[in-house]
C-alpha positions in Angstrom: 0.0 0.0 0.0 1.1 3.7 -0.6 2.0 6.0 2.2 -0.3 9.2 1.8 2.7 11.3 2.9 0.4 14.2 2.8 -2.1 12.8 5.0 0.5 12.3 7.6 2.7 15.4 7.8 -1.0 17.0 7.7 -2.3 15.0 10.9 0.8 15.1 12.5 0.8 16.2 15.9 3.0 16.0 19.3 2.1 12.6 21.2 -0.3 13.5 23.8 1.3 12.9 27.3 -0.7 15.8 29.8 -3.6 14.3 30.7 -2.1 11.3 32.6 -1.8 11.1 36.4 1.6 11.2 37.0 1.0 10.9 41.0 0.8 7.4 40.8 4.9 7.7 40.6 5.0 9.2 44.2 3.3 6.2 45.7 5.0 3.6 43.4 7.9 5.1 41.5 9.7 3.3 38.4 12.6 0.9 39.2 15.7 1.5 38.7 16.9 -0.7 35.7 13.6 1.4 34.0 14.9 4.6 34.9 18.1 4.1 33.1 16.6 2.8 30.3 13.8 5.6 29.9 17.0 7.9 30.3 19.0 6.3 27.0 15.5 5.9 25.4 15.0 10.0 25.7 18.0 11.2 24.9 18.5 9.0 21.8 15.0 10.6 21.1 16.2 13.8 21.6 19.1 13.1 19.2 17.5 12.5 16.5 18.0 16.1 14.8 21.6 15.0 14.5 20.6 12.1 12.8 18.3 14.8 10.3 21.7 17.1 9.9 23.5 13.8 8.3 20.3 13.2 6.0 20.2 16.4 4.9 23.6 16.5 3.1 22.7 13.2 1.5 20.8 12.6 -1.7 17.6 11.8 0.1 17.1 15.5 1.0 16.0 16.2 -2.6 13.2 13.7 -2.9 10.1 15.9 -1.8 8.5 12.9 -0.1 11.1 11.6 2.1 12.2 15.3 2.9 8.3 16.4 4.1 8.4 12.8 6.4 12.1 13.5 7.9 11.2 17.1 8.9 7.9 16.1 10.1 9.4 12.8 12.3 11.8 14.8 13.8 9.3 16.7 15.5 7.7 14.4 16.8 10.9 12.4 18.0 11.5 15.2 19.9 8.2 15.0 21.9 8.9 11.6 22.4 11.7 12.8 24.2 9.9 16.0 26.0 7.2 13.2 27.4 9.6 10.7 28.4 11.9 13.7 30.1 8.6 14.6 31.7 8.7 11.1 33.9 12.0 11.6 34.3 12.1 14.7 36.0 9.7 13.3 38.5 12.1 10.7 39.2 14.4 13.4 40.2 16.3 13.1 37.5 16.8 15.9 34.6 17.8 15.4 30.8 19.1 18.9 30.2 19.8 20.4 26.5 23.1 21.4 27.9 24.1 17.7 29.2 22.5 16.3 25.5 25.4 18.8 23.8 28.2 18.0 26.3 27.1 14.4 25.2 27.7 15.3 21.4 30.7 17.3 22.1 32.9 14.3 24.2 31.8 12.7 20.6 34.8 15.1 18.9 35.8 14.6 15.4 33.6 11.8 15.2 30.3 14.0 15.3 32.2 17.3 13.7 33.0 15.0 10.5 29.8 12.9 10.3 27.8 15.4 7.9 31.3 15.6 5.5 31.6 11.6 5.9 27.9 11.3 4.9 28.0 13.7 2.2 30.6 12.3 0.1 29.7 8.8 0.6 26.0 9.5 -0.1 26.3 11.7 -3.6 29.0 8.8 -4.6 26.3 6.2 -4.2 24.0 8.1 -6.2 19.9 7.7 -6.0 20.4 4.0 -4.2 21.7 6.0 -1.1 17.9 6.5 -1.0 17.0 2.8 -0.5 19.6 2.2 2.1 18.4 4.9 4.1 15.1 4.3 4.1 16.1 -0.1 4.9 18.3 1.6 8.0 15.2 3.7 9.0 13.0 0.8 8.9 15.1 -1.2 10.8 15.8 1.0 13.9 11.8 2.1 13.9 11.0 -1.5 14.0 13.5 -2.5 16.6 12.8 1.0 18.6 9.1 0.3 18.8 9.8 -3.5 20.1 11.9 -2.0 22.7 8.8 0.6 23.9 6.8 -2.6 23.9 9.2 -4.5 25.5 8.9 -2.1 28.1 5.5 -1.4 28.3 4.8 -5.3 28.8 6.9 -6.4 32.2 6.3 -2.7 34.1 3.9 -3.0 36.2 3.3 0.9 35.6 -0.5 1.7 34.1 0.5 4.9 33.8 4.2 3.9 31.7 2.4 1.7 29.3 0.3 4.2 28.6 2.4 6.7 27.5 4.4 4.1 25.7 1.8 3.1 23.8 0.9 6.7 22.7 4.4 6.8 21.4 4.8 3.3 19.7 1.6 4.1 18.1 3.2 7.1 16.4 6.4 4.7 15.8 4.3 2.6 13.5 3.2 5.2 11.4 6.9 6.0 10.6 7.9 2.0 10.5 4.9 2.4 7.5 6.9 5.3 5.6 10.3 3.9 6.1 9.3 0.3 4.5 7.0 0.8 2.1 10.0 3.2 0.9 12.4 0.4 1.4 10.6 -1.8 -0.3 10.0 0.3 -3.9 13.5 1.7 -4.3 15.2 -2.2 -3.5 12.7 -4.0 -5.6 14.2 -5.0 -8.9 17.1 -3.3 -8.4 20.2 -5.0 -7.6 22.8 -2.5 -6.8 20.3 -0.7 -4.2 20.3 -4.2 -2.7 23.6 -5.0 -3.0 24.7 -1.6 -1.6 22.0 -1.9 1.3 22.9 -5.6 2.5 26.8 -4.4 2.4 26.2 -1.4 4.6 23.7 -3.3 7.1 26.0 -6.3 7.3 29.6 -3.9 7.7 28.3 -0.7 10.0 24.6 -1.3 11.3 24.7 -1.3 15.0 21.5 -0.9 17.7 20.0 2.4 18.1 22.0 4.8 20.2 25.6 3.2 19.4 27.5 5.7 19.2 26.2 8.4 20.7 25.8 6.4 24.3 28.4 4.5 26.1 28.2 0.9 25.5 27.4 -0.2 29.0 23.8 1.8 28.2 23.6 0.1 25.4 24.5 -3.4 26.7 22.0 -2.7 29.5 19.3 -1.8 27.4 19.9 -4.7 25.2 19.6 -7.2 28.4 17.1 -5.4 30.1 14.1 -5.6 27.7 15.5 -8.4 25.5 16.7 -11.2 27.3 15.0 -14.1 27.4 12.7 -16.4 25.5 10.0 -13.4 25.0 12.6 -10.8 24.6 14.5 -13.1 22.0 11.5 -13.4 20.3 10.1 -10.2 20.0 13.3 -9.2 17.9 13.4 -12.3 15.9 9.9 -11.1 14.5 12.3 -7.8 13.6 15.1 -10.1 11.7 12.2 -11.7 9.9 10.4 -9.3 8.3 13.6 -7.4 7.7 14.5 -10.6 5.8 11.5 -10.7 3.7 12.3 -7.3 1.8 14.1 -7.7 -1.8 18.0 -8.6 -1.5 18.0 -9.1 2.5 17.2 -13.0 2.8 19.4 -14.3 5.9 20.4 -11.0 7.5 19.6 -11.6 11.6 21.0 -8.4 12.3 19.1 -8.0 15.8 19.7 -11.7 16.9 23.6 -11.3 16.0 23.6 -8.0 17.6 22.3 -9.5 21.1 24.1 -12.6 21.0 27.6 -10.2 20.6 26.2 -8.5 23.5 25.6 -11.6 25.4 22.0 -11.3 26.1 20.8 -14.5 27.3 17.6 -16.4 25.3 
């Protein structure tokens, strides 16, 4: 099915977060291993404009489609992060804007040289840096919607799942974009697929690699994805990735956990 891209950027609106009772956390606060995770989960949220920068030197920028969806995700990436900051400041613990850029500055030449990197890399792959953007986007949408649901499904939090349901149900409507993109630009078109499977298999890593140490990462990894459920929930992910033209076999998830040692 189509993506009425108009449809969306014209509904689009920040995930509604006020009208919960967020008392319920004085009573019964969130534990501790769901704190930290909420934390990474918000600032990569909040991170996502640097994500936009590095798109916006690439050729994707000029395809009026994928330009009105990345402008119009953003913003509402970044309420993810407002709402999710919200629970966290309850919890006593802030995500400041000025922490956030400390975060990217530590990242030195590595963050400075990204948007060249991406430039000339891009506009030497020509139009087919297209479909491997939009397989990547697919792919970390999928996997950060599992993780909201992950979450959302052991925390014995009404008020949590709630609001991470509002967000993973504006998650999906981005997971729609990104694939049904993925899907047109790598069917019947080999290099696209060749070029995507080569970049997935050489530099794809989880969400928020990179920009957070890797203890965060290896603890949100085991936290909401160890075990037999957890194992499973991202195996769906490898599946469905593996059903789009060119990517038979890839387990990019699984691999990615078992590297991390998260038991199944």
């Amino acid at each position: 099915m189509a993506f009425d891209i108009d449809r969306y950027t014209r509904q689009s609106e920040p995930v509604s977060w006020e009208d919960l009772d967020y008392s319920v956390f004085r009573e019964n606060p969130l534990p501790p291993a769901t704190l930290r995770t909420l934390r990474y989960m918000c600032e990569i949220e909040f991170h996502t404009v640097c994500y936009l920068r590095d798109m916006l030197v690439s050729p994707s920028r000029k395809d009026p489609q994928v330009g009105s969806f990345m402008s119009t995700w953003n913003w509402e990436e970044i309420w993810h992060g407002e709402a999710l900051s919200h629970v966290l400041e309850l919890h006593g613990i802030t995500v400041k804007f000025d922490e956030l850029k400390a975060k990217r500055v530590k990242l030195g030449w590595r963050d400075r040289i990204s948007p060249v990197k991406q430039s000339m890399l891009s506009n030497i792959v020509g139009i087919d840096f297209v479909a491997v953007h939009m397989l990547w986007g697919s792919i970390n949408e999928r996997s950060t919607a599992a993780a909201y649901k992950r979450l959302a499904s052991f925390d014995d939090s009404p008020v949590l799942t709630a609001l991470l349901k509002r967000i993973a149900a504006q998650e999906t409507k981005h997971i729609a974009f990104y694939t049904t993109q993925a899907q047109a630009r790598l069917e019947d078109n080999p290099r696209a697929q060749k070029l995507a499977r080569m970049a997935l298999r050489t530099a794809w890593q989880p969400v928020g690699s990179g920009v957070s140490p890797e203890s965060e990462v290896n603890h949100v990894m085991h936290h909401l994805f160890s075990g037999p459920e957890g194992r499973r929930e991202i195996a769906a992910v490898d599946r469905y990735i593996a059903t789009l033209p060119g990517m038979a076999g890839l387990t990019l998830l699984t691999s990615s956990l078992d590297e991390r040692g998260v038991p199944a």
